[in-house]
Backbone bond lengths (Angstrom), bond angles and torsions (degrees), N, CA, C in turn:
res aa  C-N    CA-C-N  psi(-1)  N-CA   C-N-CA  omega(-1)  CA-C   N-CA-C  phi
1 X - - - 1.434 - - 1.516 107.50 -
2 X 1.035 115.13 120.48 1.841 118.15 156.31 1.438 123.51 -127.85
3 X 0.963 111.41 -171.08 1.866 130.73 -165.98 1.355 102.83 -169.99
4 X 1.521 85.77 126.13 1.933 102.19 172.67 1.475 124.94 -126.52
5 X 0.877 151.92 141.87 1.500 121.61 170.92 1.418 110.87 -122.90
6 X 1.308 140.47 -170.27 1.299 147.39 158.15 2.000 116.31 -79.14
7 X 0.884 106.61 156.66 1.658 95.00 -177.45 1.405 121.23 -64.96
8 X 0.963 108.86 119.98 1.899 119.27 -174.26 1.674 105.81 -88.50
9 X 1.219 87.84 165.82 2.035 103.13 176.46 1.611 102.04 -76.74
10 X 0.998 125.81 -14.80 1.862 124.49 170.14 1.350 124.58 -125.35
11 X 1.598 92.14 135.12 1.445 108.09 -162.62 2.089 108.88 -101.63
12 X 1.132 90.29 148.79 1.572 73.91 157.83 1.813 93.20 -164.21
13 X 1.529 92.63 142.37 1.699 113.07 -164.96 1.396 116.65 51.95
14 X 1.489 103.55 44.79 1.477 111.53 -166.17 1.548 142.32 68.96
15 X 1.262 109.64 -0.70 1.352 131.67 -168.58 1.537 110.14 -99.12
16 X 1.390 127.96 135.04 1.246 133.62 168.76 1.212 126.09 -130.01
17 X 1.460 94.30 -12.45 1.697 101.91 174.66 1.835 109.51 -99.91
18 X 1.222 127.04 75.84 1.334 105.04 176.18 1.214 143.23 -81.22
19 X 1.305 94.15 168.86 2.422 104.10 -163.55 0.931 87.41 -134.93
20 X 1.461 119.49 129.89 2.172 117.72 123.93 0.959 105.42 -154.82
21 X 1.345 93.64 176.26 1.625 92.35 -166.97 2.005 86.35 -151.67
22 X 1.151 90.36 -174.00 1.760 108.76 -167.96 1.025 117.86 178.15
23 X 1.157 112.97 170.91 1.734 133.68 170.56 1.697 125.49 -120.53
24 X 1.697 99.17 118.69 1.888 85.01 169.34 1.346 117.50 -29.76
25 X 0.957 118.03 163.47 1.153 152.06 140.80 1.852 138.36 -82.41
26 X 1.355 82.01 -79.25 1.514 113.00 173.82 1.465 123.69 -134.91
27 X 1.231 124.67 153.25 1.471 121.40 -167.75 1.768 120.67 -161.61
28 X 1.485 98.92 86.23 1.746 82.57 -161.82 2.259 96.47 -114.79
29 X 1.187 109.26 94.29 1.739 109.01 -161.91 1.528 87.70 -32.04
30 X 1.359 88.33 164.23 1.593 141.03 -170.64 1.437 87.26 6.80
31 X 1.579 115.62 61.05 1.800 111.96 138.95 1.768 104.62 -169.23
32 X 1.072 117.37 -7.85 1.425 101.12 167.87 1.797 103.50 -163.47
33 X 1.595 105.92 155.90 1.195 123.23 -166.92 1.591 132.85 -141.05
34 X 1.553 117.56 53.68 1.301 108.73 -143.39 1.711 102.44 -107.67
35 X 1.407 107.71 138.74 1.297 124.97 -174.34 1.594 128.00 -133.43
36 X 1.177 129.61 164.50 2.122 129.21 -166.61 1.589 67.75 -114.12
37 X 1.388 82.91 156.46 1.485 105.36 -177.01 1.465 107.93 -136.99
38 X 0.882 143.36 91.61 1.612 137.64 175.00 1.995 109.75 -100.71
39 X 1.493 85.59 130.20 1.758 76.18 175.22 1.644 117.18 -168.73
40 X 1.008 133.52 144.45 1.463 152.74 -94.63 1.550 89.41 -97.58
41 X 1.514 113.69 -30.59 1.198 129.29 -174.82 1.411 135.95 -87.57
42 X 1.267 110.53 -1.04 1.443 126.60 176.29 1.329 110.74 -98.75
43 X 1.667 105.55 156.63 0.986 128.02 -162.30 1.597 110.20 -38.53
44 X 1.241 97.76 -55.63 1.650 116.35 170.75 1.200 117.73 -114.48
45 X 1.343 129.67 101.60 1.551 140.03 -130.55 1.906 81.03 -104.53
46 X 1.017 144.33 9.20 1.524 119.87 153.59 1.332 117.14 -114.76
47 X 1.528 102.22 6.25 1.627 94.26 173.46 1.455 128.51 -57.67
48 X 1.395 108.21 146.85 1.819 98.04 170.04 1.574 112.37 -95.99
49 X 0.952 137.49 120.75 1.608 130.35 176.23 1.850 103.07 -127.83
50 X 0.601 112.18 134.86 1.291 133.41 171.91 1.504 146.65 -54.95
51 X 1.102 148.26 108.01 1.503 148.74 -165.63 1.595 110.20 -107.17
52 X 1.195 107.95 132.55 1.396 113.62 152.46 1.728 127.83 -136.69
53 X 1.566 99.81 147.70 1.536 83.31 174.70 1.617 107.78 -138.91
54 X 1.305 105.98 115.94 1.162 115.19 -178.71 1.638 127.57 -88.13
55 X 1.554 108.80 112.43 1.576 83.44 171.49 1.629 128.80 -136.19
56 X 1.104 96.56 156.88 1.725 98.84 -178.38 1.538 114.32 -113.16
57 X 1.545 96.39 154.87 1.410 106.02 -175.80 1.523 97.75 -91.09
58 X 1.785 116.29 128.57 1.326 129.50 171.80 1.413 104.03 -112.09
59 X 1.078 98.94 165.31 1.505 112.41 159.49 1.597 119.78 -50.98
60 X 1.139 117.41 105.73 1.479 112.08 168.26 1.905 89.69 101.23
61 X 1.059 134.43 -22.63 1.466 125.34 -173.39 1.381 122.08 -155.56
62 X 1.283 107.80 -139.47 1.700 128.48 157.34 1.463 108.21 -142.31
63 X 1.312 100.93 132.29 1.609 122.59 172.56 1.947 86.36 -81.04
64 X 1.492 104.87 132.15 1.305 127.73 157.27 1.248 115.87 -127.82
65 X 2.076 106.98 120.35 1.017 102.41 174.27 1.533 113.71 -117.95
66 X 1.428 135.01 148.58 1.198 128.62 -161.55 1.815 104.28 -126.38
67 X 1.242 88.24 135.91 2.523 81.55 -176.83 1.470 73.58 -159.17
68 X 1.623 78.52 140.43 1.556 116.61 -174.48 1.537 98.18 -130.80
69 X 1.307 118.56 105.98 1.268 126.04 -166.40 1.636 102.54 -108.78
70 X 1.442 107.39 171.31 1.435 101.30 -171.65 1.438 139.29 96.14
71 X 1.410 114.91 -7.71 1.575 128.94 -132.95 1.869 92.52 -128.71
72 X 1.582 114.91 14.48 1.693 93.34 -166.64 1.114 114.13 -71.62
73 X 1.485 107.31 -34.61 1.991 126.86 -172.57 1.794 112.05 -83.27
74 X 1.507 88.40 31.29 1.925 87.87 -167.88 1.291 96.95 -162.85
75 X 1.578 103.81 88.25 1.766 115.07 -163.64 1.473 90.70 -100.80
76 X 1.341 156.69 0.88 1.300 143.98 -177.08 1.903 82.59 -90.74
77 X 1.017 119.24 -94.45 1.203 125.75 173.49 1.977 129.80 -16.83
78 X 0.949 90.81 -30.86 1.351 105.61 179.35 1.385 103.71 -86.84
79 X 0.826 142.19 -40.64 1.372 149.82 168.08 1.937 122.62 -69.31
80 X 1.429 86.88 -26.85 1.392 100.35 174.50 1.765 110.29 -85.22
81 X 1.179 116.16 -37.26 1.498 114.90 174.08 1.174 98.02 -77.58
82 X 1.920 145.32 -62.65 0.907 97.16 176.89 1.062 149.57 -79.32
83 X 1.393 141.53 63.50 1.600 155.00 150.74 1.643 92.80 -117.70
84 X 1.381 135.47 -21.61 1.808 129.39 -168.37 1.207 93.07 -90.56
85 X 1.212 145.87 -64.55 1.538 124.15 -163.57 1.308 122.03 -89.50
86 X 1.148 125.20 19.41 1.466 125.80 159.89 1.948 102.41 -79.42
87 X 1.910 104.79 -49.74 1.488 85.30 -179.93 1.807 107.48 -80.62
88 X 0.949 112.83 -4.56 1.752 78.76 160.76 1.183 126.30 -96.01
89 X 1.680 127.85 -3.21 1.236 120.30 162.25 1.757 112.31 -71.01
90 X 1.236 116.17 -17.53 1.555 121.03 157.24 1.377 116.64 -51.71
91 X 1.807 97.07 -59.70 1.730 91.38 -162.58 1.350 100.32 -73.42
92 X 1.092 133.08 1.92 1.688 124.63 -169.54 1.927 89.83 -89.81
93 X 1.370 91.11 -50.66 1.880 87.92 170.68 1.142 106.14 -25.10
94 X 1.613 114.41 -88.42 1.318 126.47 -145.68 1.502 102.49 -58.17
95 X 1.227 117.37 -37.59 1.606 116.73 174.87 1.179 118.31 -43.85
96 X 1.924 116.34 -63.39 1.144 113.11 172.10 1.447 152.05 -47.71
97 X 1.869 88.31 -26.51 1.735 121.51 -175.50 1.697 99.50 -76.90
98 X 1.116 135.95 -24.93 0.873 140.62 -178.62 1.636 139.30 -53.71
């Protein structure tokens, strides 16, 4: 699995063009999603740290939960996902709502 993008107006650890790529993990449909995350932009750009996204069926929706593990020794980055995956659990909203 990877992700690339074209160069954006925001940088973080100097980087504007981002890469990573990874490998499942785990995979159980519509309740869990776990993946290594390596990417060009972290503190330490070969680390593997980890993603999961867990979700449950609620009343009225899905509870999505998102943990990015891995990240203690990499405070630029850590700080940067958390404010980044709250808006893409948005834009995945609006995608889905659509």
């Amino acid at each position: 699995m990877g992700l690339r993008n074209h160069p954006g107006s925001q940088s973080v650890n100097g980087v504007n063009e981002y890469k990573c790529r990874g490998e499942i993990l785990e995979y159980m449909p519509g309740r869990l999603l776990v993946y290594t995350w390596i990417a060009n932009w972290n503190d330490q750009p070969d680390s593997v740290t980890v993603v999961s996204w867990d979700l449950k069926a609620i009343p009225g929706g899905t509870r999505v939960r998102v943990t990015h593990s891995g990240l203690a020794a990499q405070p630029v980055v850590r700080d940067a996902y958390r404010g980044g995956w709250p808006g893409v659990v948005a834009n995945l909203q609006k995608f889905l709502e659509q």
